[in-house]
TORNU-493686 format. One record per residue (C-alpha): y, x, z; residue in three letters. Coordinates in steps of 0.05 Angstrom, whole numbers, padded with zeros to 5 digits, always signed. Layout:
<pts>
YXZAla/...
</pts>
This chain:
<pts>
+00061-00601-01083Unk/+00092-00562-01028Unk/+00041-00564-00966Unk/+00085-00527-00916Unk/+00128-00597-00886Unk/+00047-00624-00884Unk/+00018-00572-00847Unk/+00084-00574-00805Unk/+00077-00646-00787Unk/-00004-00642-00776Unk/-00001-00586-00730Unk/+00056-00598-00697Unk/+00024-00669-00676Unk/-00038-00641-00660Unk/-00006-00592-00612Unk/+00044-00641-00584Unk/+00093-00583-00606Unk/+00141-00568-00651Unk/+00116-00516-00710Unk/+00156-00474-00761Unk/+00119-00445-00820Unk/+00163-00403-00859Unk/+00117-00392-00918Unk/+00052-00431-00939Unk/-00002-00406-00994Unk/-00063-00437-01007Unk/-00118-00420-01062Unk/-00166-00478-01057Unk/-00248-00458-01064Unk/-00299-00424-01020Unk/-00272-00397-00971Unk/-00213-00429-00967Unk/-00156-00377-00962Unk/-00088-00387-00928Unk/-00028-00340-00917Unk/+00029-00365-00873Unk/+00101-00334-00865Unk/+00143-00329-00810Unk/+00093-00378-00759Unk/+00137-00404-00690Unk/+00105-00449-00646Unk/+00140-00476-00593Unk/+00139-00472-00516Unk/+00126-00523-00464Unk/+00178-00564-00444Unk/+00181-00523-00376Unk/+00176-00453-00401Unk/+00222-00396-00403Unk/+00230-00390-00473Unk/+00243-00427-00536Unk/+00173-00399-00570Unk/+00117-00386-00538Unk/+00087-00358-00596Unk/+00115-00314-00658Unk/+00079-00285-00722Unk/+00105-00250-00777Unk/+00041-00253-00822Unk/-00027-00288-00829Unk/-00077-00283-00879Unk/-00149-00316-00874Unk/-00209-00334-00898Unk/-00238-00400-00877Unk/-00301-00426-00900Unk/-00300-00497-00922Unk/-00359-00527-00913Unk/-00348-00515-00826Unk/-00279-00553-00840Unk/-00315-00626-00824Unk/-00341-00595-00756Unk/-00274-00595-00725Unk/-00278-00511-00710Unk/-00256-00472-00756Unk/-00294-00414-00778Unk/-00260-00348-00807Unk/-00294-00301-00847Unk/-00234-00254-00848Unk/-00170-00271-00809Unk/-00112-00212-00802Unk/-00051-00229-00756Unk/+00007-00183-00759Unk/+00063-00178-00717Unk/+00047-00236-00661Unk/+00088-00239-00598Unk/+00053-00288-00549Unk/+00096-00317-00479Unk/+00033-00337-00425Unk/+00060-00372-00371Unk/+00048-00424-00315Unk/+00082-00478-00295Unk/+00086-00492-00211Unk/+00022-00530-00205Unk/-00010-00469-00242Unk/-00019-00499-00323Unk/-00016-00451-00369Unk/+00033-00466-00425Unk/-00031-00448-00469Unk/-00056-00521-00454Unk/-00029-00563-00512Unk/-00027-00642-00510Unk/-00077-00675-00473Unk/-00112-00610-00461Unk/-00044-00593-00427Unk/-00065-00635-00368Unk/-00136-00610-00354Unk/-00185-00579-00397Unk/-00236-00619-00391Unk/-00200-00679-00392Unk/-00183-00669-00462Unk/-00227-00710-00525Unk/-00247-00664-00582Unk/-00237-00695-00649Unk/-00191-00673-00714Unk/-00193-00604-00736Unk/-00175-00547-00681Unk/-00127-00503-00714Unk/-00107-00483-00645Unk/-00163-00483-00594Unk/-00148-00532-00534Unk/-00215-00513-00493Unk/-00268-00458-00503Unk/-00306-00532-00535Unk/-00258-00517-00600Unk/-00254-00435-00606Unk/-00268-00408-00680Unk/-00318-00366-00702Unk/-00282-00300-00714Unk/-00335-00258-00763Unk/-00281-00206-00786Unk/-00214-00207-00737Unk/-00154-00162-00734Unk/-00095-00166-00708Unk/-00038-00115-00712Unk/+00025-00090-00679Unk/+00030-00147-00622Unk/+00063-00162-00555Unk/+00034-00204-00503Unk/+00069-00227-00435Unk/+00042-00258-00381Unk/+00084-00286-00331Unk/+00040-00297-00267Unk/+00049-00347-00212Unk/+00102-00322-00179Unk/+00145-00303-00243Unk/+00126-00229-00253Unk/+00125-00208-00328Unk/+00059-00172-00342Unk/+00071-00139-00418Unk/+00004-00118-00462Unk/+00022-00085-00525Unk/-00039-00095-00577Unk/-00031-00048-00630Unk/-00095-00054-00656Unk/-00144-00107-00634Unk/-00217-00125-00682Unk/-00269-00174-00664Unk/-00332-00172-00717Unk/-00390-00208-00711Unk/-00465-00231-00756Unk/-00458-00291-00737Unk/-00445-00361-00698Unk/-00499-00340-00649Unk/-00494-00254-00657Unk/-00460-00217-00599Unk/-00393-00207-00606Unk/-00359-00138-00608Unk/-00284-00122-00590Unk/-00246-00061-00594Unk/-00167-00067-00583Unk/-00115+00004-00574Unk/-00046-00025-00529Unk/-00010-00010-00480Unk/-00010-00053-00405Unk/+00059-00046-00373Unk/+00072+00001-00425Unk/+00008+00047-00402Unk/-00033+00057-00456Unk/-00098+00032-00456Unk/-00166+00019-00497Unk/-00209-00029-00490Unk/-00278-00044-00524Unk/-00331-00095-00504Unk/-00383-00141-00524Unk/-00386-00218-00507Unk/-00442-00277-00525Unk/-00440-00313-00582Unk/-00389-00369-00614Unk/-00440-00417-00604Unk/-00441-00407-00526Unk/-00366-00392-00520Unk/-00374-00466-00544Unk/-00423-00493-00494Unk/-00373-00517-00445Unk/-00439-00531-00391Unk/-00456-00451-00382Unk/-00417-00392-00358Unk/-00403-00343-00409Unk/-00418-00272-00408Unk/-00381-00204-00417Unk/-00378-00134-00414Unk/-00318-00097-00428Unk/-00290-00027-00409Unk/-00215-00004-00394Unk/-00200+00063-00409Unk/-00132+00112-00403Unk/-00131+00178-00389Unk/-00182+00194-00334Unk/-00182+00126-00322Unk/-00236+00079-00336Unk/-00260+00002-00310Unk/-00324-00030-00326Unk/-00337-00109-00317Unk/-00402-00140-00330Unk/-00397-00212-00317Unk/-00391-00287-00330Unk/-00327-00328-00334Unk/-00327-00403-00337Unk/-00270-00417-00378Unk/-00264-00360-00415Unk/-00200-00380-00443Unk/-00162-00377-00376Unk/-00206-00325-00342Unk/-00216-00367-00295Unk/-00281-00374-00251Unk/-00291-00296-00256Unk/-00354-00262-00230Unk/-00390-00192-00231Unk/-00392-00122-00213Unk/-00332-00082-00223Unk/-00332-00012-00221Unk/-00268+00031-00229Unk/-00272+00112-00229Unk/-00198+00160-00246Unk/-00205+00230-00245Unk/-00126+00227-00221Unk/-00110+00163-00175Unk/-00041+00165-00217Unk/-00075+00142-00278Unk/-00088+00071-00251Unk/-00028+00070-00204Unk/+00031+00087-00256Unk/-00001+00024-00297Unk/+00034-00014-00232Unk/+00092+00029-00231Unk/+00076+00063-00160Unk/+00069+00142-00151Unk/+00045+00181-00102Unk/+00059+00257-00078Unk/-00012+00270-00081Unk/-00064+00259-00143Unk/-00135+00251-00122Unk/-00198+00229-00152Unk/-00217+00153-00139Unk/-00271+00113-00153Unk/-00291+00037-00127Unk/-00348-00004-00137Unk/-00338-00077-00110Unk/-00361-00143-00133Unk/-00300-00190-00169Unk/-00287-00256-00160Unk/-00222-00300-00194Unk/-00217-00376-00171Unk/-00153-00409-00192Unk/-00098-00358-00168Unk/-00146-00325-00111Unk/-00177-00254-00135Unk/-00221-00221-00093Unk/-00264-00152-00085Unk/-00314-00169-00046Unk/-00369-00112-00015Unk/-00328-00052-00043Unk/-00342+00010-00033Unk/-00310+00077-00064Unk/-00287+00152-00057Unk/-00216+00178-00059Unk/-00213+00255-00054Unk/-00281+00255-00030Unk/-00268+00203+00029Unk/-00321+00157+00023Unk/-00293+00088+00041Unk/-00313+00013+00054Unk/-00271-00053+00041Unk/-00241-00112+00011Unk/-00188-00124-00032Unk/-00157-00207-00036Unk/-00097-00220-00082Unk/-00064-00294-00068Unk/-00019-00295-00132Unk/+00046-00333-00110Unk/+00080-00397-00138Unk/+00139-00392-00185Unk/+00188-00361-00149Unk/+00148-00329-00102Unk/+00099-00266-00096Unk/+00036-00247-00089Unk/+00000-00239-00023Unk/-00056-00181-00018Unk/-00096-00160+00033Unk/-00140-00101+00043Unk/-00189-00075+00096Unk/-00217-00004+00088Unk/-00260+00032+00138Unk/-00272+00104+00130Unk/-00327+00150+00164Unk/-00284+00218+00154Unk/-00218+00215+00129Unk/-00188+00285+00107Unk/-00117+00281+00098Unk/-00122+00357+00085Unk/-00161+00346+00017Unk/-00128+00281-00003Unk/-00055+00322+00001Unk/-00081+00378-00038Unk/-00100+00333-00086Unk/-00048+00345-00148Unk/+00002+00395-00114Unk/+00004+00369-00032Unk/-00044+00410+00009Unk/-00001+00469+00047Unk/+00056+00460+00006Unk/+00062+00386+00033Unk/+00046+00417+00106Unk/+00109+00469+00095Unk/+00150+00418+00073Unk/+00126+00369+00126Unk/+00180+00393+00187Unk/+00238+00372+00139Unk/+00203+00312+00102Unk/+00200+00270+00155Unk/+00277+00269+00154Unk/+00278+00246+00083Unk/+00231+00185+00104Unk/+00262+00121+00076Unk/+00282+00058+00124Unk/+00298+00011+00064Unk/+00251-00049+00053Unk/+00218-00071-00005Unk/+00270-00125-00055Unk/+00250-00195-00060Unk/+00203-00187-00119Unk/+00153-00149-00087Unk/+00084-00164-00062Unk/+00074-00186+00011Unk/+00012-00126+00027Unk/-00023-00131+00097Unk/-00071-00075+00113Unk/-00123-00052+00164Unk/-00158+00015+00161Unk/-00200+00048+00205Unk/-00239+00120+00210Unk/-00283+00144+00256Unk/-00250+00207+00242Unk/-00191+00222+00217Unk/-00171+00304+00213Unk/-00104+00344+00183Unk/-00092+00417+00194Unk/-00112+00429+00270Unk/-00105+00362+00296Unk/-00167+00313+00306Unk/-00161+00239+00307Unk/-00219+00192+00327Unk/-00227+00113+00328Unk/-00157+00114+00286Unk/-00142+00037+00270Unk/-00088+00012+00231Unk/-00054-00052+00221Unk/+00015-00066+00185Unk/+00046-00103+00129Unk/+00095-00093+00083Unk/+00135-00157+00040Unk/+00204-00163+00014Unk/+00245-00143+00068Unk/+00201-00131+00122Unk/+00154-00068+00141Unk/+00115-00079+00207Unk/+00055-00044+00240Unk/+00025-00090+00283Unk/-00020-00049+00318Unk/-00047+00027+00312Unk/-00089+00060+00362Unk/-00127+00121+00360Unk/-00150+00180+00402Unk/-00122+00253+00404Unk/-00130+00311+00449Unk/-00178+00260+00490Unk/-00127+00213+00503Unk/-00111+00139+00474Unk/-00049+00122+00441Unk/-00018+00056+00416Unk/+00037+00052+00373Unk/+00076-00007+00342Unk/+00141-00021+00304Unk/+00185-00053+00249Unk/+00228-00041+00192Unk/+00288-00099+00178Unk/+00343-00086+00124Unk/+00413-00068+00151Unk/+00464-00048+00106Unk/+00444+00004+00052Unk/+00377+00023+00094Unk/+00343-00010+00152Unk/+00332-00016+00224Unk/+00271+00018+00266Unk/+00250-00006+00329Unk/+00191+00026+00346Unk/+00139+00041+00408Unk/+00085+00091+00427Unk/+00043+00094+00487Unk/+00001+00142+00514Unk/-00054+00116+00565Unk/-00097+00167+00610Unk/-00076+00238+00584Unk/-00112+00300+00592Unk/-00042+00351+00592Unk/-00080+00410+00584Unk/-00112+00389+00532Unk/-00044+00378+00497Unk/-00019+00442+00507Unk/-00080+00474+00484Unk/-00067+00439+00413Unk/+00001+00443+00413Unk/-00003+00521+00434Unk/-00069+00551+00428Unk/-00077+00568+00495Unk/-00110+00549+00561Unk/-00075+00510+00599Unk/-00039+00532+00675Unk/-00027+00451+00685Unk/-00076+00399+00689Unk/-00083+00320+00702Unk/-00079+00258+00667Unk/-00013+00238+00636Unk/+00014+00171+00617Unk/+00074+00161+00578Unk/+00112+00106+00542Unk/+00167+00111+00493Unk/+00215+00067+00444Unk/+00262+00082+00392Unk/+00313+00037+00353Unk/+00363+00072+00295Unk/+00387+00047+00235Unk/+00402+00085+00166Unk/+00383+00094+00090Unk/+00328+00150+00124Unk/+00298+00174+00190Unk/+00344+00237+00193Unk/+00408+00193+00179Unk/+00384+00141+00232Unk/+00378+00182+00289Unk/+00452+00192+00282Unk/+00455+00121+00296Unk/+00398+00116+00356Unk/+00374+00091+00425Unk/+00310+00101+00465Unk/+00285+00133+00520Unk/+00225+00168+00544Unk/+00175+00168+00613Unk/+00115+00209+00625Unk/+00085+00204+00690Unk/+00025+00250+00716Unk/+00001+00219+00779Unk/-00058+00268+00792Unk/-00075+00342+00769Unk/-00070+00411+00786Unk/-00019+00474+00765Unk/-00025+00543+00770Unk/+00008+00579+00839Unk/+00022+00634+00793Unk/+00062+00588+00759Unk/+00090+00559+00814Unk/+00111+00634+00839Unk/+00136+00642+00768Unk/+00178+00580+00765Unk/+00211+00592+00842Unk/+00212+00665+00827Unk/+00174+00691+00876Unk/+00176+00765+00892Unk/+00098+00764+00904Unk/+00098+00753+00826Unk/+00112+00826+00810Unk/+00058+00850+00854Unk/+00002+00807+00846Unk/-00021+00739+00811Unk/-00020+00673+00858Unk/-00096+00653+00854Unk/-00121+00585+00842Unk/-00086+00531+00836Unk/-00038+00474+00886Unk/-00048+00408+00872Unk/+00000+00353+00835Unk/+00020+00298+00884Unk/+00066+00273+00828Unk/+00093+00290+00764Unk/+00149+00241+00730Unk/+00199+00250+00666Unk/+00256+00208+00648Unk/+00294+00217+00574Unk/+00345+00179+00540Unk/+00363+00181+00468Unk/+00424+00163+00444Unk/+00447+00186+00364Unk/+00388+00239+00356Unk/+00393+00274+00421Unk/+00357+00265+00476Unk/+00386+00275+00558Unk/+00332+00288+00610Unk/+00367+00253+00663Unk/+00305+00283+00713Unk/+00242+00318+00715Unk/+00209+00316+00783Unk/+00138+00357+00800Unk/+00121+00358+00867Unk/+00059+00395+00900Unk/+00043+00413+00973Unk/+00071+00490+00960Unk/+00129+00479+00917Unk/+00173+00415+00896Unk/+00210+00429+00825Unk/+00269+00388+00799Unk/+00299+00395+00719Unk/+00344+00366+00662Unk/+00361+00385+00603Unk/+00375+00368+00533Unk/+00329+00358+00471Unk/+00363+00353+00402Unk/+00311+00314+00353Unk/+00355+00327+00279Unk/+00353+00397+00300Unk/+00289+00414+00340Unk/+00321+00455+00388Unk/+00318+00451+00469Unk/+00353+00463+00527Unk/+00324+00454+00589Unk/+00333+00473+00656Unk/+00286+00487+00717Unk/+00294+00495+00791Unk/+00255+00502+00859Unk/+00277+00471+00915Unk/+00283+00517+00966Unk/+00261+00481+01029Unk/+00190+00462+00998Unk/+00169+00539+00977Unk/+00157+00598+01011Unk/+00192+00654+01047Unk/+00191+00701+00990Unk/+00216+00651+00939Unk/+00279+00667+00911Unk/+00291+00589+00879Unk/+00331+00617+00814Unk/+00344+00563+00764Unk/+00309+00579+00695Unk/+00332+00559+00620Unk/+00291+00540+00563Unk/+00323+00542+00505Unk/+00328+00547+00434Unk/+00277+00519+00378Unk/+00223+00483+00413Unk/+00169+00517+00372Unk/+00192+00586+00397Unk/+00236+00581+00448Unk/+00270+00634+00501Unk/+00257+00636+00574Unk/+00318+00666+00621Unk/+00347+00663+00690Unk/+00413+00609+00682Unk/+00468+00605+00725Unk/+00468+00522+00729Unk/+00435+00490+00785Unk/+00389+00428+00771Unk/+00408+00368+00817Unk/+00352+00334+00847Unk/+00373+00270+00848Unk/+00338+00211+00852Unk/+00299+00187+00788Unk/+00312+00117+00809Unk/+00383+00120+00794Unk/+00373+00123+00733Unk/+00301+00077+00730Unk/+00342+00013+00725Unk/+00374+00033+00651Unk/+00307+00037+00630Unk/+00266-00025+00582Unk/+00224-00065+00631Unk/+00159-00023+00604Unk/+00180+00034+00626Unk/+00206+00020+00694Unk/+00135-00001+00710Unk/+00109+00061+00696Unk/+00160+00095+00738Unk/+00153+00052+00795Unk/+00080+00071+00794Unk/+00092+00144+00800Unk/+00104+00167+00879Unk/+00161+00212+00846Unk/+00208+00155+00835Unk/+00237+00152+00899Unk/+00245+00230+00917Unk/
</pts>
């Protein structure tokens, strides 16, 4: 008698699925073997593919006399060739869940023989497992295919209630990977009432992740909990798994506590190095609905972040500084597709340093989703001053659209031009200044082609130099002696516009109680170079002044200084205040400049 149409029928009613067996041998006696052909067992009404599960070959060894307990028990059992489909449905059942047990786990009543375990209640005893040359896919909540290639997976253990040891070679996402890692027993896989325990470690490349922990059903890994710890010599050893690259390849490491309830994952209390910047923080990943995608959010707080040893990390460092005048350009403004994972972020450092430039109290906070990039808030402190900066990224055409801000409250401009140049300072005062941007493009340097914004910064009390007062009115003292001490600023106010990557200073007013100084200019941003123009007015300086215009020009990093035959106007700045964004007329109506 052939048993295959049997075995068809019982299984297929047991699962509440259709099965195929190609092939059916059976040698009757102690243990019972069995060797199927050609195995399909099909999907849930609702899932994405005809089978959810494939196998070329089975072989095994049962032992009989377990048969009458309803769970099976394998002394040997070899699989060859299986290709599993994991997926959920909306409400978030796993097409794993067959019949009753597709409804709720625990709603399901054991009884008949469990061929297929419904519930952790029903899993074998696997004394001698391996399984060869398979392919897993998990499609998550929000329809993302996860693939795990298994090309060698063995589970061996004594006994029902002997530890169990696994050891599996694969690939994740076409990554390779090994695994290995010991569980409890068969017996307490089987006791439905306790949490079971694991320990397992990930390895590939420099790469490794180590989980001890419990899971309450096992079979989903669901109910998740334990230390995780996670340590790459090269950060891209964990990140290309994901598909994501970076410029730079640092070390990393992260301890954090792990938590997995339903589609909510959390790291909880983590704590971690990359390129020696110790960090705190939190990691929570919402996986999304079918159709959707995953929300995860992150908080990390750093004490010292070097950016100088993170980019020279894996070939950045002071080839990424070199390159850094041109990269910017090459910044891209498209957003992320539909598929991608909605990430929203806050980071802070105490102290934040790259090349000569010091942050303190930097603090971040943006997102980034399918067609959206935003940074809600950043503030931080440089040269002694407080900035604020905020912006967004929306799709237009084959790039995006910018519109961005950046504040500067209670300046110290010398200490500016001490970091910008090295040198002490012949102006000083506080500063304020507010700016805003808008251009569209595939990149930065292609959307300042296409731009608007404008500029103000306002000094409303300081000192400068009278040598550099004599300097700038080119006074004939200047060649005989050095003006001593210093006037001081009644006002200081700047107003530029940008428009398609170049910027007009439609004025520049600095008045003191010796010398009132009017200038314009232009400031092209794609090409760093300058133009500007400066000019005494001759009724506020002193006999010997000679009120020559000057010209600065050339590239702003090292540019020329000359006597120019174009006289600055000194018109009014508020004709052209009212063109300006509401935010920035207040801060030039607060300046006593605006009306002179």
């Amino acid at each position: 008698m052939d048993p295959r149409p049997f075995a068809e029928r019982y299984v297929s009613k047991m699962l509440d699925r259709q099965v195929h067996i190609g092939s059916l041998v059976i040698q009757w006696g102690n243990p019972l073997h069995v060797e199927l052909g050609e195995l399909r067992v099909a999907n849930a009404q609702w899932g994405s593919v005809a089978d959810m599960l494939r196998v070329e070959h089975v072989a095994a060894d049962i032992d009989a006399k377990a048969l009458w307990s309803g769970v099976l028990r394998y002394q040997h059992l070899t699989i060859t060739k299986p290709v599993l489909v994991l997926e959920r449905n909306p409400e978030g059942i796993g097409n794993w869940r067959f019949g009753a047990g597709s409804q709720s786990s625990q709603s399901h009543q054991d009884g008949g023989l469990a061929v297929v375990p419904k519930n952790r209640r029903q899993f074998p005893t696997l004394l001698d497992f391996a399984l060869r040359n398979g392919l897993v896919t998990y499609r998550t909540y929000s329809g993302h295919v996860l693939k795990v290639r298994l090309d060698n997976v063995t589970v061996g253990a004594t006994g029902d209630d002997a530890f169990v040891e696994i050891e599996a070679d694969g690939a994740y996402n076409e990554a390779d990977i090994r695994l290995k890692g010991q569980t409890q027993s068969f017996a307490t896989m089987r006791d439905a009432t306790v949490p079971f325990g694991t320990t397992f470690s990930l390895r590939r490349r420099s790469a490794k992740l180590d989980f001890t922990g419990t899971m309450r059903e096992p079979l989903d890994f669901e109910g998740v909990q334990g230390p995780i710890r996670i340590t790459a010599g090269k950060l891209s050893d964990i990140l290309s798994i994901f598909h994501m690259t970076l410029s730079t390849d640092p070390a990393a490491s992260l301890t954090a506590d792990m938590s997995r309830q339903g589609n909510l994952w959390n790291l909880m209390d983590g704590k971690g190095t990359i390129a020696t910047n110790d960090f705190k923080g939190k990691l929570i990943v919402l996986e999304g609905n079918r159709g959707g995608t995953d929300d995860v959010s992150t908080e990390l707080s750093f004490d010292q972040l070097d950016l100088d040893k993170l980019l020279a990390e894996g070939g950045g460092g002071e080839a990424e500084k070199k390159s850094s005048g041109k990269g910017w350009a090459e910044f891209s403004l498209q957003t992320p597709d539909e598929d991608a994972p909605r990430v929203a972020a806050k980071i802070a450092a105490k102290q934040m340093t790259y090349g000569n430039f010091q942050v303190d109290d930097l603090f971040l906070d943006g997102k980034v989703g399918p067609g959206d990039v935003t940074l809600n808030e950043t503030r931080f402190n440089l040269a002694n001053s407080r900035f604020y900066m905020g912006g967004a990224i929306k799709p237009e055409g084959d790039g995006g659209r910018l519109t961005a801000s950046l504040s500067l409250e209670d300046g110290k401009i010398e200490r500016f031009i001490n970091l910008l140049f090295g040198e002490s300072a012949d102006v000083r005062g506080r500063v304020d200044g507010k700016a805003i941007i808008n251009l569209s493009g595939s990149t930065l340097g292609a959307g300042l082609k296409n731009s608007d914004g404008a500029l103000v910064l306002s000094v409303t009390e300081g000192r400068i130099a009278r040598a550099l007062l004599e300097k700038i009115a080119t006074d004939l003292r200047a060649l005989f002696r050095r003006g001593k001490g210093t006037a001081k600023i009644s006002c200081m106010l700047g107003v530029m516009q940008v428009k398609n990557g170049m910027g007009t200073i439609e004025s520049f007013k600095l008045r003191t109680p010796e010398a009132n100084l009017n200038g314009d200019g232009r400031i092209d941003l794609s090409k760093q170079n300058i133009n500007l123009f400066l000019q005494s007015e001759p009724d506020s300086t002193g006999f010997f002044a000679l009120d020559v215009p000057l010209q600065i020009s050339g590239n702003w990093e090292n540019p020329k200084i000359r006597a120019a035959s174009k006289s600055v106007s000194k018109d009014s700045v508020a004709e052209h205040a009212e063109e300006l964004p509401a935010s920035l007329r207040q801060l030039v109506d607060e300046n006593r400049c605006h009306q002179q």
